[in-house]
N, C-alpha and C positions, 0 to 999 in steps of 0.2 A: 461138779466143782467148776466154776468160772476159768478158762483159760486163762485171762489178764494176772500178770502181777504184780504183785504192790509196789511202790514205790520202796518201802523199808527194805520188802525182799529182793530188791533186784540191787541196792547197797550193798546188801548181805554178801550177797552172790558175787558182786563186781570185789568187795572186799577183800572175801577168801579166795579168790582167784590171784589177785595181787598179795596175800600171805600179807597185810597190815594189818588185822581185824579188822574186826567191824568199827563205821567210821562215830559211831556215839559213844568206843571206850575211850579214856581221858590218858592221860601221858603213860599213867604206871600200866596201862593193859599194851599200850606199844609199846612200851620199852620193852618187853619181853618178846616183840614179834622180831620175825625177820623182813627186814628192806628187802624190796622189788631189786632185783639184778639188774634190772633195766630201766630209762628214763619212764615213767607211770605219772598217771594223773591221782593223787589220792587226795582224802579227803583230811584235815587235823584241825583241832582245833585254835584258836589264834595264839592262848595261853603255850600251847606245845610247841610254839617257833621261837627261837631266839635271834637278835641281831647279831652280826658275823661283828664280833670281839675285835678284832683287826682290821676295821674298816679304813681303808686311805685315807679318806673325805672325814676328818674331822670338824669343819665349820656344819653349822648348823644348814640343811637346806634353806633357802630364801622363800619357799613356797609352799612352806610344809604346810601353813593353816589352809593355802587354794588346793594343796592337795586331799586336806585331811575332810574338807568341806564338800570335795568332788566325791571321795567315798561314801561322805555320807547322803548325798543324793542320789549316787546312781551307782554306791555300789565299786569294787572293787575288779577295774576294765583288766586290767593285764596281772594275771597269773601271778605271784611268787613264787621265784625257782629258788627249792631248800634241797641240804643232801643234812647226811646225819656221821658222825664221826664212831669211827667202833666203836662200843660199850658205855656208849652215851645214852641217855634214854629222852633228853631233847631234838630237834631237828634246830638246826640255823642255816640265815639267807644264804644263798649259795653265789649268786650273781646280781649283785643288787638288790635293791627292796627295801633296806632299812629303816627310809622315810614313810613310805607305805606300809611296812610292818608296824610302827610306830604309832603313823596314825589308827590305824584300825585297834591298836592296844588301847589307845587315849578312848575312843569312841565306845568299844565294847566294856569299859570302865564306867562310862559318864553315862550311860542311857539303857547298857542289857540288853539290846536289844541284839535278840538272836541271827540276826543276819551279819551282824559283825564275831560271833563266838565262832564260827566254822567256817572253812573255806576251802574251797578246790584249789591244791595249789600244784609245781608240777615236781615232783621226786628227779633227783638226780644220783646215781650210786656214788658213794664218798671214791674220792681218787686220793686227794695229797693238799696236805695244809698250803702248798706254793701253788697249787691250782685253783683253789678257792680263793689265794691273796690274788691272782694276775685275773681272773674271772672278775671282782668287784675291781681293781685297777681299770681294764679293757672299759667296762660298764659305766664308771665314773670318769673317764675319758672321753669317752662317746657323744656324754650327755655335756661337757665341756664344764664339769663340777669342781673341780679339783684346781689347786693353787696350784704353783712352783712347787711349792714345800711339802705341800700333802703329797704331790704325786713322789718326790726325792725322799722322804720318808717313807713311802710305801715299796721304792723301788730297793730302796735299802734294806727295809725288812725280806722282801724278796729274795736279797739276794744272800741274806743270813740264814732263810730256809733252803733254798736251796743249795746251798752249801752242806747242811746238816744233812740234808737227802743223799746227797752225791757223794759226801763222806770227803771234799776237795775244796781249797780256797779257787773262787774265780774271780781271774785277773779280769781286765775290761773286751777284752777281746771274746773268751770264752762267756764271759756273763752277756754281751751282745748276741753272743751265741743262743743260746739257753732262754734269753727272751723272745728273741725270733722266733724260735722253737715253740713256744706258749700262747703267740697269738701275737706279743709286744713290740713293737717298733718302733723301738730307739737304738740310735748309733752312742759311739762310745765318746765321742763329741760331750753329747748329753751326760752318761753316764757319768763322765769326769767331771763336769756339773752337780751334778744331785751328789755323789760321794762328798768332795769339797766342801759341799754347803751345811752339808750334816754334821761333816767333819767337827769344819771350822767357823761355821754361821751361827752352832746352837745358843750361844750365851746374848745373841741379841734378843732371843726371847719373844715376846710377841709380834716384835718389828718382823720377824722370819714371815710372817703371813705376806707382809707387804713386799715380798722378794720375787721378782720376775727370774726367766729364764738369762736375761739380757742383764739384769738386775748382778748376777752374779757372773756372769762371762766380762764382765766389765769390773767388779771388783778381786778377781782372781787373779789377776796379771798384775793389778797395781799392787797386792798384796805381796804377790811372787816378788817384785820389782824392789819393794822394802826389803822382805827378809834378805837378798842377793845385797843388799847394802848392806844391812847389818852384819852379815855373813862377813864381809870387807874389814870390817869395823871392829867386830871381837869375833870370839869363838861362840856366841849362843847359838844352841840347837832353835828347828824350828818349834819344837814342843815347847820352851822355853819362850820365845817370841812372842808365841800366841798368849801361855801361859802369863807373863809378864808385862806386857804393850800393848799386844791387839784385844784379847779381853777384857781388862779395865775399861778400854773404850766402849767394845760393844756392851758392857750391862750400863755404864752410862747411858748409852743409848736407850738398853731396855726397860731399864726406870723411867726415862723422859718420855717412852713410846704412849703410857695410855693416857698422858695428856695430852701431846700434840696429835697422834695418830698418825704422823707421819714418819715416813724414812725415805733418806737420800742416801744413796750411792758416795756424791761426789761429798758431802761435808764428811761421812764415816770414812773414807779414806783420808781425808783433808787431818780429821782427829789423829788418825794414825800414823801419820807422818808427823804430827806434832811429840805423841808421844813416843814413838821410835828417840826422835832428837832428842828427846827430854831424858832419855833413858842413858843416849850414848852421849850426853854433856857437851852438843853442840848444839847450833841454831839451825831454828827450822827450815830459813830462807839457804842454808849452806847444803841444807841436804834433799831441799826440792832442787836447784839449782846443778847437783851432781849427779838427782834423778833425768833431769830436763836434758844434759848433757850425754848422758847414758842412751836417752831417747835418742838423740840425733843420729848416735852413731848407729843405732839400729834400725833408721828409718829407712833403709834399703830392703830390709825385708820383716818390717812391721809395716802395713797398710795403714794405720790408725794414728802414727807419730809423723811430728812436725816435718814438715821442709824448709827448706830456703822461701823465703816469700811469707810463708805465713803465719799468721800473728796470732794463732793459739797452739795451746805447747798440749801435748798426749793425751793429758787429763782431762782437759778442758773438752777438745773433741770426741771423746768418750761420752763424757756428761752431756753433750749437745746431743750428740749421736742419738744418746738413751732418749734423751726430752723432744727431739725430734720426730724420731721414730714411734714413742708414745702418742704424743697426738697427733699423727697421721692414722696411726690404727686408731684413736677413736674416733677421727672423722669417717674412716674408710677407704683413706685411701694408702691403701701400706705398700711399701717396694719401693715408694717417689724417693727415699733416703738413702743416700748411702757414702759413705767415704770418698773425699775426694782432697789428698795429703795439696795439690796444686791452688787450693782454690785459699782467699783469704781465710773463710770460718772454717778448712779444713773438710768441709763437707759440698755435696751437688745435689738439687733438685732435681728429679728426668721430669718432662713432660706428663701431663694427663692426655691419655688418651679413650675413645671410645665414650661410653654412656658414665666416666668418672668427669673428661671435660665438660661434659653438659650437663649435670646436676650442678647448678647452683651451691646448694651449700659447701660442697669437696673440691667448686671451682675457687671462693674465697678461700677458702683455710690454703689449698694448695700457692694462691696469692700472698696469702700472709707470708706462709714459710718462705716464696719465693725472696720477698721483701727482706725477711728477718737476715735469711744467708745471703742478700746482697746479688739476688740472681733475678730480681723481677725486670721485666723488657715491658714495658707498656703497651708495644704494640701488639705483642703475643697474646695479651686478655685486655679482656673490659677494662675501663677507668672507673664505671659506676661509682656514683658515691656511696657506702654504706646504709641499705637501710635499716628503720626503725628493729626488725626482727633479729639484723646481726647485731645491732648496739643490745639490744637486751639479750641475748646468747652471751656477749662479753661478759657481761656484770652476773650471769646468773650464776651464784656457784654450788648449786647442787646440780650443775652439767658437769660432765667429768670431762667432756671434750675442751672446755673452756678452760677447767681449771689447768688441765694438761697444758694449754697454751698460754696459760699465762704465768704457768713454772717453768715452760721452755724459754717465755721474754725473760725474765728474773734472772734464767741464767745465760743466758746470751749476755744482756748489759753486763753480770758480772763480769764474763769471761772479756769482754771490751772487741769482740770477733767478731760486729759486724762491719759488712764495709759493704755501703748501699749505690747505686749505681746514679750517676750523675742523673740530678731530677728528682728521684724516688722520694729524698727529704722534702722536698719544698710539695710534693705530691701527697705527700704526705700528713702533711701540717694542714693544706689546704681539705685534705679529707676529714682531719679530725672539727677543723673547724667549721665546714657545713654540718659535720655531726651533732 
């Protein structure tokens, strides 16, 4: 008898060593085996995985067909990690995978072909429903998948399971706790964030996609800032407020979302101070004017409200803040923004420094903003005239850096907050018109 063994029996053998059977029985022969105690390589077939049911990442991948086109050339490079839940007789992704899982389903569907029915993938022993949600959170993190919302929806289911585990409600402190403990790294900063928005954001509806982290640290305070009026004003609870004012608005909003596709910050609070007043039988301008007042007195230890000098009021430098800050992170160069109560637009530009000064493209945009908040020095940067490459980046608008900055001009001229620096106009004018 030939020493060599078969390929079939050396499956075999790898098989019943790891107590799965043998890798060519179909669901119903594994479901009767018992799972590897330890992390194992085995073999299932594509049908026997399922996608993890409570994935975070609800948007569709953007790159599912390059992914799905890459397995089908070369085949399937990195593992899927599956566990399997007690007396289950499926296996699902454990840590990611579900685009990869997906695809190889579409594939072994559309052609049969046996190298997408079976796969080596890597066994993990079941732990805890709140391990498999922070495993695909961590995963969908990583890869920088995930919205504001998807991630505050999945931190919030998170912390629904983990509650039912622990047998305990947790407060923000302890739930900080308990994510640290899992791998997750968020402060409680965030967490009051994501809770809020879940709370109180869900009736805007698909507009919630379009919601940053910044998106809602910035409508939270002016929303707080309303109910503390109305509070003044009658006895309504804040259940009622929401119930009553602020939801009206936002499903207006979220009917108007899939024709414009866009959402603002500063008009949905602008709604909401309309319909606050309309609610409590006064005018709007009386009850911005009591908020803007309210500002003042707190502008000693609000960083963000008016002073003496300058000529946009809380809201306005909020909305700049946000529009500012936006297109500097799509040009690249993020941090150049930040609060400045002394200055006329309420905000300061810092310096570029390093290999940001010398790139060209992050050296005009930092130009622009300079201009915009009334802080450009001509002799700090170039005078070049604009060329042809940055006039067509203006008008292109499937640039998202462009669009960003021409929602930041939009609201700038609203706000009436710049104040340009003796020369900058007539430099100005003379740039657009070699343009």
């Amino acid at each position: 008898m030939s020493g060599k063994v078969s390929v079939d029996e050396r499956r075999r053998l790898v098989a019943e060593s790891l107590r799965v059977g043998n890798p060519g029985n179909n669901a119903r022969d594994l479901a009767g085996q018992v799972d590897p105690r330890a992390e194992s390589q085995i073999e299932l077939a594509v049908d026997e995985i399922q996608p993890y049911e409570h994935n975070p990442r609800r948007a569709t991948n953007a790159k599912f067909d390059d992914i799905k086109e890459s397995i089908r050339t070369s085949g399937l490079r990195s593992p899927l990690t599956v566990t399997r839940r007690p007396g289950e007789s499926h296996f699902i992704v454990e840590a990611g995978g579900n685009t990869r899982l997906l695809a190889l389903r579409q594939l072994w569907a559309e052609t049969r072909d046996p190298r997408f029915r079976k796969l080596v993938v890597l066994f993990r022993p079941w732990r805890s429903e709140s391990h498999v949600l922070t495993a695909h959170l961590i995963e969908n993190e990583q890869r920088g998948e995930m919205t504001f919302w998807d991630k505050a929806c999945g931190i919030v289911a998170l912390k629904s399971r983990l509650e039912a585990e622990q047998g305990r409600t947790l407060t923000l402190r302890p739930l900080e706790d308990a994510l640290h403990a899992l791998g997750l790294a968020v402060n409680t900063a965030t967490l009051g964030l994501h809770l809020f928005a879940t709370e109180r954001l869900r009736t805007l509806g698909e507009a919630v996609t379009d919601l940053s982290g910044l998106d809602v640290k910035t409508m939270q305070p002016r929303l707080n800032a309303l109910k503390r009026y109305a509070q003044t004003r009658s006895s309504i609870s804040e259940d009622d407020l929401y119930a009553q004012v602020f939801e009206p608005v936002f499903r207006r909003i979220a009917q108007q979302y899939p024709h414009t596709g866009t959402f603002s910050v500063a008009t949905t609070c602008e709604a909401c101070e309309v319909g606050l007043a309309h609610h409590l039988g006064e005018p709007v301008e009386s009850l911005r004017l009591a908020l803007r007042s309210k500002g003042d007195s707190e502008s000693q230890v609000n960083p963000s409200a008016p002073v003496a000098g300058s000529s946009v009021d809380g809201a306005e430098v909020d909305e700049l803040l946000t529009r500012a800050r936006r297109f500097a992170d799509a040009v690249g160069i993020s941090g150049v923004i930040q609060p400045e109560p002394q200055s006329p637009a309420g905000l300061r530009i810092s310096t570029l420094t390093g290999g940001d000064a010398e790139d060209p493209a992050r050296h005009r945009a930092w130009c622009l903003l300079a201009t915009l908040l009334g802080q450009f020095e001509p002799n700090a940067a170039s005078s070049n005239a604009p060329e042809p490459a940055f006039l067509q980046w203006l008008v292109d608008p499937d640039d998202p850096s462009s669009t960003a900055f021409w929602e930041l001009l939009a609201c700038a001229r609203r706000s009436g907050g710049l104040r340009r620096q003796p020369g900058v106009a007539g430099e100005a004018a003379s740039a657009s018109e070699a343009a």
